[in-house]
Backbone as CSV, one residue per row, in Angstrom:
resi,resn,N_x,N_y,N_z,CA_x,CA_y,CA_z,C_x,C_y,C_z
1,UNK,0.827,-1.208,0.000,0.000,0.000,0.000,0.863,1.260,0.000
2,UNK,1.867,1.287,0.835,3.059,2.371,1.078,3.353,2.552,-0.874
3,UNK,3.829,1.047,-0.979,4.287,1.193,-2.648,3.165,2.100,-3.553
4,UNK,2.152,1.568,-3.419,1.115,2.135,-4.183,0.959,3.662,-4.184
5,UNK,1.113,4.580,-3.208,0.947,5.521,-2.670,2.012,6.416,-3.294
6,UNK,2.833,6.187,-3.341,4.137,6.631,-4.225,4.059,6.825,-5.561
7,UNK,2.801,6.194,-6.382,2.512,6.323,-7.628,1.871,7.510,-8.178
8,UNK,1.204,8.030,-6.876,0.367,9.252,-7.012,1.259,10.482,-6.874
9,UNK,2.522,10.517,-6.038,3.410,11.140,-6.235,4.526,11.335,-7.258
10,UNK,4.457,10.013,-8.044,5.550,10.416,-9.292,4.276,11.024,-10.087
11,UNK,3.314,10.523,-10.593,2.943,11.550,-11.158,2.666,12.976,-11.068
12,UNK,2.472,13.546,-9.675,2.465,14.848,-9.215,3.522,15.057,-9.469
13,UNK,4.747,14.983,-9.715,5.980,15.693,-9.441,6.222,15.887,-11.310
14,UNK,5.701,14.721,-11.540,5.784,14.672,-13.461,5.308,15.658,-13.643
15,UNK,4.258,16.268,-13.740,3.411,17.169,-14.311,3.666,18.119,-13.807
16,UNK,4.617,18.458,-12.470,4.913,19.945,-12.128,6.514,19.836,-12.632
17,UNK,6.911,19.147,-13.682,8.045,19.222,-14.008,10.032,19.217,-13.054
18,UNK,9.154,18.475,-12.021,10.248,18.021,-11.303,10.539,16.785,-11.288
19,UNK,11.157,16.668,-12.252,11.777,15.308,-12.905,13.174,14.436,-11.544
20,UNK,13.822,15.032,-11.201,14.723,14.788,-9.957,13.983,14.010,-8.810
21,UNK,12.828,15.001,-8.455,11.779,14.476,-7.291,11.055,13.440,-7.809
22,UNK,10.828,12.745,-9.302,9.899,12.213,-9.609,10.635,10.873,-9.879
23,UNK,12.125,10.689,-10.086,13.211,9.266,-10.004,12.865,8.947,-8.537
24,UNK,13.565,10.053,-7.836,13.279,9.899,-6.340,12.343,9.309,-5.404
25,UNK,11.529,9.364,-5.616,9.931,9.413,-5.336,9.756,7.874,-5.787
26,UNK,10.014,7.195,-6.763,9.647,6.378,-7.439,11.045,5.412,-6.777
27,UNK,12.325,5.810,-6.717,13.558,4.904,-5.856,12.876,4.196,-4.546
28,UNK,12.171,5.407,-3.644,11.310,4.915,-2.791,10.735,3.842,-2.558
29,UNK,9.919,4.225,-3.376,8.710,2.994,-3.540,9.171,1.740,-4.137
30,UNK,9.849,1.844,-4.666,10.164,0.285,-5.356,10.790,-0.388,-3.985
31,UNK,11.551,0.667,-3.449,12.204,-0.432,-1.850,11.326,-1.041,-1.424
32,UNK,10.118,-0.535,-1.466,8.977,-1.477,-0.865,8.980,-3.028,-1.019
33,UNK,9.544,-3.068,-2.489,9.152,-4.356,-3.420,10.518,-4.700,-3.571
34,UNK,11.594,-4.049,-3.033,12.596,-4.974,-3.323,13.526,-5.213,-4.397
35,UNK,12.789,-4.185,-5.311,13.514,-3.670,-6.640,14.432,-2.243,-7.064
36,UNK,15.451,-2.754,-6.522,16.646,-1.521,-6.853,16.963,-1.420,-8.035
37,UNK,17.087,0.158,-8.299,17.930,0.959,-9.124,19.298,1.385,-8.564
38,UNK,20.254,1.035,-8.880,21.644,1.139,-8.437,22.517,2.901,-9.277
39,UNK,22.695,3.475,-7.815,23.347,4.999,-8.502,24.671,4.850,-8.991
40,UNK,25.476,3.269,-8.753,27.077,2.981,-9.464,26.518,1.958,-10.399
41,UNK,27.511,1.382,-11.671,27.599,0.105,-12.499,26.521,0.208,-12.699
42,UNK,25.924,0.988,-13.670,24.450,1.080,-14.531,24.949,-0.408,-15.616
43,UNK,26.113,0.206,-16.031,26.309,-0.656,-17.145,26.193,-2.175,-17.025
44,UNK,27.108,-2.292,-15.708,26.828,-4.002,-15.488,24.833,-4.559,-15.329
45,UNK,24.359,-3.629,-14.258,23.274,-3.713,-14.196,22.374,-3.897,-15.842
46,UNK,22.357,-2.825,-16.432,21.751,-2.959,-17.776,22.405,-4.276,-18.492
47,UNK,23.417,-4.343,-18.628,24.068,-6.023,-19.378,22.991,-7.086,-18.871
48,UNK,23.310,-7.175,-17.254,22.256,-8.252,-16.591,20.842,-8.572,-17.008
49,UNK,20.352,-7.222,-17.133,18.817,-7.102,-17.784,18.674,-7.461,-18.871
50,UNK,19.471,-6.966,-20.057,19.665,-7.105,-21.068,19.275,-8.883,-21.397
51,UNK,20.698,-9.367,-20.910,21.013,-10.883,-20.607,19.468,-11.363,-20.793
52,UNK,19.046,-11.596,-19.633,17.761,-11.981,-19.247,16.779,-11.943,-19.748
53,UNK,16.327,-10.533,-20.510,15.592,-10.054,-21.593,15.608,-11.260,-22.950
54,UNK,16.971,-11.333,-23.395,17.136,-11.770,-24.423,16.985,-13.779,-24.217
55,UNK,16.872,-14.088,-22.953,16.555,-15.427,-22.430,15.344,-15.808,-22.657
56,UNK,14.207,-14.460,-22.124,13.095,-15.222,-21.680,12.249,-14.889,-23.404
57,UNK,13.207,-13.846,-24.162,12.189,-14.206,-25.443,13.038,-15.141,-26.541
58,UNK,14.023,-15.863,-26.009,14.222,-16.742,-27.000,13.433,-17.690,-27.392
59,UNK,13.034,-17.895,-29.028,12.251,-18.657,-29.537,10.731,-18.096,-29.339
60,UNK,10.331,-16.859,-28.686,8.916,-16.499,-29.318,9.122,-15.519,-30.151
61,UNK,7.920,-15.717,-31.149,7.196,-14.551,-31.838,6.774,-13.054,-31.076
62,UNK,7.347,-11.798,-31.869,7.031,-10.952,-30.968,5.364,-11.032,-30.817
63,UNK,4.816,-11.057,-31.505,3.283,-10.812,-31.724,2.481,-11.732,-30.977
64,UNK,2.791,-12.918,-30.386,2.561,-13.934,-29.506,2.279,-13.426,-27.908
65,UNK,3.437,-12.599,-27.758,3.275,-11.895,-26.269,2.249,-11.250,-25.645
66,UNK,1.458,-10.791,-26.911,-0.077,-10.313,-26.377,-0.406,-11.449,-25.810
67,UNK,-0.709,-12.601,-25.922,-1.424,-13.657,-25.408,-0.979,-14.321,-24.316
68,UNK,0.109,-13.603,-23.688,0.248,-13.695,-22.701,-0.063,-13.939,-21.208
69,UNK,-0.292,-14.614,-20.273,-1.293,-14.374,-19.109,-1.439,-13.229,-18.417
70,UNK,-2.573,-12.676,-17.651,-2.219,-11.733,-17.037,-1.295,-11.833,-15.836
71,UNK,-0.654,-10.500,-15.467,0.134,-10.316,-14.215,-0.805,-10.356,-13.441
72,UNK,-0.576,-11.345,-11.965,-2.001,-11.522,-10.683,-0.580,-10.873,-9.504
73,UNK,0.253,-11.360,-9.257,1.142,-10.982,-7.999,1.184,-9.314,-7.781
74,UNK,0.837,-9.169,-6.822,0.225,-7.463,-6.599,1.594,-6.402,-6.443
75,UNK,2.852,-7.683,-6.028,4.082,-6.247,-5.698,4.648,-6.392,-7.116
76,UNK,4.666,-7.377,-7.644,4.461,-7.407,-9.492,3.741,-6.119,-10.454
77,UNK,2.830,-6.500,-9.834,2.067,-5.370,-10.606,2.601,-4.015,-10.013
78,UNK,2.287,-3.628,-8.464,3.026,-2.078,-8.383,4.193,-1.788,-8.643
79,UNK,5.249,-2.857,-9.106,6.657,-2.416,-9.585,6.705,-2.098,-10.790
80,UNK,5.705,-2.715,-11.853,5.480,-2.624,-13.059,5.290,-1.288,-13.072
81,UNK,4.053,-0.934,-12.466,3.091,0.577,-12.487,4.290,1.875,-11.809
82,UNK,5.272,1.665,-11.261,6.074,2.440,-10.325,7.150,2.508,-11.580
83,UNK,7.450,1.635,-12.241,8.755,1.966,-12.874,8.091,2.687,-14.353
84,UNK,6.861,2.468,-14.848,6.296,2.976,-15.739,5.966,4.525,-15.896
85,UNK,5.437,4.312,-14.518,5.835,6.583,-14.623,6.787,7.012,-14.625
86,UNK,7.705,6.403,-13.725,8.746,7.176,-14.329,10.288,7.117,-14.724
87,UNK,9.987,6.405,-16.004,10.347,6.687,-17.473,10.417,7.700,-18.496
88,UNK,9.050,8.324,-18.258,9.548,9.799,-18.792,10.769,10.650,-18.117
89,UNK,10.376,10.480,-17.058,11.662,11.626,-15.827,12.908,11.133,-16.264
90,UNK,13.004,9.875,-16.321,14.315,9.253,-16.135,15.171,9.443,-17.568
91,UNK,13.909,9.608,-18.297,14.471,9.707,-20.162,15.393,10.931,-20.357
92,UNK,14.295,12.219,-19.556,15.293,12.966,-19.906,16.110,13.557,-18.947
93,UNK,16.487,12.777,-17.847,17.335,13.212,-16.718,18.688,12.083,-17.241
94,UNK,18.484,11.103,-17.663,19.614,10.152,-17.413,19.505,9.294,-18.388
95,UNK,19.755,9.055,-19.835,19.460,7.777,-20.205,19.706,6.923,-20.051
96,UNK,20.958,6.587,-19.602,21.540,5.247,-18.518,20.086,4.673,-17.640
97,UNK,19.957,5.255,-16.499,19.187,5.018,-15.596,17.378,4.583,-16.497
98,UNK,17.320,5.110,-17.921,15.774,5.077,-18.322,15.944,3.712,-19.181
99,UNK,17.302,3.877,-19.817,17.589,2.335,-20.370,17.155,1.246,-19.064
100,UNK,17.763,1.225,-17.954,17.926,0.088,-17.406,16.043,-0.049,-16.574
101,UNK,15.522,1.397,-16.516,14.138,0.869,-16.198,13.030,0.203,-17.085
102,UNK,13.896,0.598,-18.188,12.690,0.012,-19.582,12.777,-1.361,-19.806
103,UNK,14.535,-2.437,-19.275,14.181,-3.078,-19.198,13.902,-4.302,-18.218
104,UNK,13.574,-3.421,-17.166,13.324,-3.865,-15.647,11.741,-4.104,-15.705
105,UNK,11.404,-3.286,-16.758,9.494,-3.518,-16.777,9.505,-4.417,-17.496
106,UNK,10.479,-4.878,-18.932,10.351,-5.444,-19.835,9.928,-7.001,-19.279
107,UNK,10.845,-6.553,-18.217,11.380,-8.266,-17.738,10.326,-9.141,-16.548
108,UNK,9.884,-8.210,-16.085,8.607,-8.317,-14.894,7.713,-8.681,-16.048
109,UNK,7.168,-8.104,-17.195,6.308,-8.270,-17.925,6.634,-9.910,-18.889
110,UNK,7.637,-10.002,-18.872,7.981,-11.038,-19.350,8.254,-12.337,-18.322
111,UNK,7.917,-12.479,-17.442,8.513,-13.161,-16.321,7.016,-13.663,-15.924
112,UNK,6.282,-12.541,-15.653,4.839,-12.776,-14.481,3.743,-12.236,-15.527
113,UNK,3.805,-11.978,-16.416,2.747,-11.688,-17.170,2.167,-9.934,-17.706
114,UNK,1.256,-10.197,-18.239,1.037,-8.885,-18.779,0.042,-8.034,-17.725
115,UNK,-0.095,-7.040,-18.534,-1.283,-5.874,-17.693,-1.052,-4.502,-18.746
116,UNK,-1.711,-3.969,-17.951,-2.106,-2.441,-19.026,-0.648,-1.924,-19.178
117,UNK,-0.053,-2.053,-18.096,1.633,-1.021,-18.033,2.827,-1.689,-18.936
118,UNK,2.131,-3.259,-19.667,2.855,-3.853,-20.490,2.693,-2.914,-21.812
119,UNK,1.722,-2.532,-22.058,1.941,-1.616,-23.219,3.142,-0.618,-23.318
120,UNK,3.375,0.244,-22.624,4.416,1.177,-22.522,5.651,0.527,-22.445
121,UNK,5.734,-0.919,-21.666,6.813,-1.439,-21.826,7.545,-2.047,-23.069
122,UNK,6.718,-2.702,-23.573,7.060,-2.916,-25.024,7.462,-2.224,-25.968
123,UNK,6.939,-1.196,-25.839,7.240,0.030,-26.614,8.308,1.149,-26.676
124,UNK,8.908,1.304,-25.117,10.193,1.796,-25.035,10.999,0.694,-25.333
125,UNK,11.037,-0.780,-25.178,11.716,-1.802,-25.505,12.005,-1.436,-26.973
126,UNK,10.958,-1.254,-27.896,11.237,-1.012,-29.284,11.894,-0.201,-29.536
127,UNK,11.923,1.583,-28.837,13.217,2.174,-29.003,14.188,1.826,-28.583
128,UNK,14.360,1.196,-27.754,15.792,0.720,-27.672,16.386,0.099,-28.369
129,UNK,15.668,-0.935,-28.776,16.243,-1.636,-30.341,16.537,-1.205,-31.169
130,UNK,15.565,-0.035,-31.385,16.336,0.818,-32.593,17.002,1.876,-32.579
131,UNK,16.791,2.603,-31.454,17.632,3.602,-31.339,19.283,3.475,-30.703
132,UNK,19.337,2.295,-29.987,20.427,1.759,-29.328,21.158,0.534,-30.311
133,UNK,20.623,-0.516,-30.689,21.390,-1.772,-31.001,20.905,-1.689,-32.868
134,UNK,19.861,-0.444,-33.042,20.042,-0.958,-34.502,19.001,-1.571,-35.042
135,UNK,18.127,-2.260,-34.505,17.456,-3.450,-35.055,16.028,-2.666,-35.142
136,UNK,15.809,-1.838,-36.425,14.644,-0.676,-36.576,13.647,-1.723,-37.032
137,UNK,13.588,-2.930,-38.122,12.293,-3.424,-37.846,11.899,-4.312,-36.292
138,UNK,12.873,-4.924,-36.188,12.131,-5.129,-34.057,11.051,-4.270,-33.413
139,UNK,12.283,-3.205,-33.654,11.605,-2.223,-32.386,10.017,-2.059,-33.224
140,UNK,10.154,-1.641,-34.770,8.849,-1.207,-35.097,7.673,-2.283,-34.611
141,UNK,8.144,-3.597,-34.535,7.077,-5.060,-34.323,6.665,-4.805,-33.017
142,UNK,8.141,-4.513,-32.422,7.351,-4.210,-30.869,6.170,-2.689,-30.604
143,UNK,6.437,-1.714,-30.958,5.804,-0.754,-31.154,4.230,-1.094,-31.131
144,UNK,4.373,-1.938,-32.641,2.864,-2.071,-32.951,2.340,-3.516,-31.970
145,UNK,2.966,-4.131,-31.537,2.682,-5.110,-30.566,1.971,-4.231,-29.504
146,UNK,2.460,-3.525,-28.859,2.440,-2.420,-27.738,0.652,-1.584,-27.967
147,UNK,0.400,-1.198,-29.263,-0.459,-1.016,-29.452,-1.964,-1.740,-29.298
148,UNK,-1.051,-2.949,-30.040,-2.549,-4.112,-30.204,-2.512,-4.841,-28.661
149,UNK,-1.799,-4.851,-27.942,-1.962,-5.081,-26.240,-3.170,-3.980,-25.893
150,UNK,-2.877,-2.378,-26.324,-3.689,-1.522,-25.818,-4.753,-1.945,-25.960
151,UNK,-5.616,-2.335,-27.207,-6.997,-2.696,-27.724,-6.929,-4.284,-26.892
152,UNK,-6.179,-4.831,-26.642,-6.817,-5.830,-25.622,-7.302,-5.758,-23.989
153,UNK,-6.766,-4.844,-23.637,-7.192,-4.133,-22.268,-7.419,-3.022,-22.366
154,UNK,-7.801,-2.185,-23.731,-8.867,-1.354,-23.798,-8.615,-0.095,-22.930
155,UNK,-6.954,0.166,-22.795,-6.563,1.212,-21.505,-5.680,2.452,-22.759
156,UNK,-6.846,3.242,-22.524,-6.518,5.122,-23.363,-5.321,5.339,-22.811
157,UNK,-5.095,5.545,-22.023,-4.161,6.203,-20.865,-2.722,5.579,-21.506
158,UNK,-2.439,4.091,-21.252,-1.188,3.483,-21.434,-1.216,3.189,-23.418
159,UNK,-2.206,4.027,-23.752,-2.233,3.776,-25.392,-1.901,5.024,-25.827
160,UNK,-1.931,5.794,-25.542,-1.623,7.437,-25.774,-0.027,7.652,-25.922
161,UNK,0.410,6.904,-25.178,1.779,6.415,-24.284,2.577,5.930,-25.529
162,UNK,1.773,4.553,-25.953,2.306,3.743,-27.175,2.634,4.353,-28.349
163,UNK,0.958,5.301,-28.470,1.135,6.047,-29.867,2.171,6.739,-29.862
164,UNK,2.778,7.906,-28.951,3.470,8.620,-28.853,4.809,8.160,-29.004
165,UNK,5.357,7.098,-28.358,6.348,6.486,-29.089,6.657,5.904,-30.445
166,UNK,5.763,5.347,-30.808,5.426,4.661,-32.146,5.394,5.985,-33.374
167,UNK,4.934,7.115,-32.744,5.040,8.104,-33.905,6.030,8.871,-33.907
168,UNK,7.006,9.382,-32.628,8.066,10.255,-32.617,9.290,9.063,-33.333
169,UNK,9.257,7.584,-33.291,10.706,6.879,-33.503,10.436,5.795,-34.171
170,UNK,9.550,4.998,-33.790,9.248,3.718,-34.461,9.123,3.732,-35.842
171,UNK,7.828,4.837,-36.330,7.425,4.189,-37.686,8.072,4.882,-38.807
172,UNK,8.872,6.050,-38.358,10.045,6.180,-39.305,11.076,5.503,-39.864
173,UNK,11.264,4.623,-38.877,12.641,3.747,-38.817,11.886,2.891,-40.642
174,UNK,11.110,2.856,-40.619,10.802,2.010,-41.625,9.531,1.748,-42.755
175,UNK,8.995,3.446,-42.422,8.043,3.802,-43.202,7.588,4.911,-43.322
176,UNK,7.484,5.568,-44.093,7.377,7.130,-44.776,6.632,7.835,-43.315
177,UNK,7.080,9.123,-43.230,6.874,9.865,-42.223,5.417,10.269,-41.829
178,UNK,4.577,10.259,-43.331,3.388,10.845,-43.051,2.640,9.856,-42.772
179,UNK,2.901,8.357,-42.674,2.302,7.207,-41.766,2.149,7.662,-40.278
180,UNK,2.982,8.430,-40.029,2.678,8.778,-38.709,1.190,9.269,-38.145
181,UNK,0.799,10.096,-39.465,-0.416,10.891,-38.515,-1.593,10.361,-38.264
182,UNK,-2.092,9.599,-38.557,-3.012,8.545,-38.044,-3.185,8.543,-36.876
183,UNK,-1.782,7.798,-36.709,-2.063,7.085,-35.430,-1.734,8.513,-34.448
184,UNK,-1.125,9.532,-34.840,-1.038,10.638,-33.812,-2.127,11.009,-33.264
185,UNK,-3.297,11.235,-34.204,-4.571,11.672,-34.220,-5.157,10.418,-33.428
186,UNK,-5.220,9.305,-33.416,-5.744,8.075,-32.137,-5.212,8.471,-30.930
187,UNK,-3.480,8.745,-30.648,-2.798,8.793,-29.221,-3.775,9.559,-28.713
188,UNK,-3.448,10.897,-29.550,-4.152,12.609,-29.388,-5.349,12.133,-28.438
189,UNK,-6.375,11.566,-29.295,-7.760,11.652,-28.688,-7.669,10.565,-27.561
190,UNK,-6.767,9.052,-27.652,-6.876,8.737,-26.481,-6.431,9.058,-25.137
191,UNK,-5.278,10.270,-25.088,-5.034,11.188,-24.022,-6.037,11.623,-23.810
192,UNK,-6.353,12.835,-24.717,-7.438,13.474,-23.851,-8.421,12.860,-22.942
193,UNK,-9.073,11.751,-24.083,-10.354,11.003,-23.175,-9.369,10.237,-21.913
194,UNK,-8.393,9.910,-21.668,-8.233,9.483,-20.284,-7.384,10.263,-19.696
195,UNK,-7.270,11.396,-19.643,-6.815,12.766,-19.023,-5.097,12.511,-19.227
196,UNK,-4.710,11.998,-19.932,-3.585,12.109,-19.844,-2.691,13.368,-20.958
197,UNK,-2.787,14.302,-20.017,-2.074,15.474,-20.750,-0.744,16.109,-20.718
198,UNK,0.021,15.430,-20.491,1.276,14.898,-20.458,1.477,14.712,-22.224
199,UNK,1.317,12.937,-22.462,1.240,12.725,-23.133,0.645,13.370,-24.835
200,UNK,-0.465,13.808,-24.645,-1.135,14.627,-25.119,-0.443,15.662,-26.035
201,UNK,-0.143,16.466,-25.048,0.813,17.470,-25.308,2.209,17.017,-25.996
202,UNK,2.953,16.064,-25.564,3.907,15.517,-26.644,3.925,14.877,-27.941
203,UNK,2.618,14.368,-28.332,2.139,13.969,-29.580,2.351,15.185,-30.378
204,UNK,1.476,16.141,-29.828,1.009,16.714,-30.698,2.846,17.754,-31.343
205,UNK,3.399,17.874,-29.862,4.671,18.600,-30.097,5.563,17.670,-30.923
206,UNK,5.442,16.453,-31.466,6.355,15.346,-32.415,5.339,15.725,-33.942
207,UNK,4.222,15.744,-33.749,3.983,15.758,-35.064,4.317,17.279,-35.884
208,UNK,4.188,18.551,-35.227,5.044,19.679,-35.379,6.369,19.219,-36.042
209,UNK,7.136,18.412,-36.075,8.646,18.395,-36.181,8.134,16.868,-37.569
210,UNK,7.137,16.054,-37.604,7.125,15.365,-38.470,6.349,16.012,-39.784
211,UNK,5.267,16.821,-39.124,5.132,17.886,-40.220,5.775,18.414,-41.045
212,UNK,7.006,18.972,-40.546,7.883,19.610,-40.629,8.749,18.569,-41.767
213,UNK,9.284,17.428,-40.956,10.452,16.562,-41.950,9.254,16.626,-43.569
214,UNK,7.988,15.992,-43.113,6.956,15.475,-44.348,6.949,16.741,-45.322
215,UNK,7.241,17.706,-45.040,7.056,18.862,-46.228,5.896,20.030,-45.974
């Protein structure tokens, strides 16, 4: 419950743009559960994850993972939901530290099952693939994986999330720019309708700049 409680605070601190207080806040709460973020040897740490990552999807189909079971273990689930907010903070305070949370969710999600916060996870997973190791159709599979999870648990909020990634990095990597606006125009409206204006607001500030590349 302590853990849980901490969730309402990274997002308060997100939205008043105190990104410092909002890692912080979120270091907290995970002690609850037992899941450290380490302030030395990111690198070894991220290798480890990495490692592991690349274990538990050997031999599946990305597109398979939707069908996944759901996540039931409850400090499972609030570590999932705790490391998922904040990811934004961490993105642009540290990318070290946002690498190794993206794939700390990856791996909970892959380990114990899915839930709504698997969407977002998948989906920074996909930038990393491509923006880090290269592998631009992956990440795009995961992207749109990330999406079609959303329409299975039917959650605006963690789909707004998806789109927004999927349109600032993903679907360039491997398909004309003005593919993007579609789905900008879905994130768009599924922020609003689940108040997520955060998000919202960054769609719309990526398609400005894809506008822009498109002519």
């Amino acid at each position: 419950e302590k853990a849980d409680i901490y969730n309402l605070l990274i997002i308060q601190y997100t939205v008043q743009g105190k990104l410092i207080e909002t890692i912080e806040a979120g270091k907290k709460g995970l002690q609850y559960l037992e899941v450290e973020l380490p302030e030395h040897n990111l690198e070894i740490a991220l290798e480890i994850e990495v490692t592991k990552a690349n274990k538990l999807l050997e031999g599946k189909e990305i597109a398979s993972l939707k069908n996944q079971t759901d996540m039931t273990i409850t400090d499972k689930i609030i570590a999932t939901k705790l490391l998922t907010e904040i990811k934004p903070a961490c993105y642009l305070i540290d990318q070290k530290v946002y690498s190794l949370v993206v794939m700390k969710t990856l791996n909970l999600c892959l380990e114990y099952g899915n839930l709504a916060e698997s969407i977002p996870a998948y989906s920074n997973y996909g930038v990393l693939l491509g923006s880090i190791w290269g592998q631009y159709q992956t990440g795009y599979e995961f992207g749109k994986l990330a999406l079609n999870i959303s329409e299975k648990y039917r959650n605006k909020y963690q789909k707004c999330k998806a789109c927004f990634l999927h349109v600032t990095f993903q679907i360039a990597w491997v398909k004309h720019i003005k593919s993007t606006n579609q789905i900008a125009k879905v994130g768009f409206q599924a922020g609003i309708e689940s108040g997520d204006i955060q998000f919202s607001g960054d769609i719309l500030a990526c398609q400005i700049f894809n506008n822009f590349c498109e002519g």
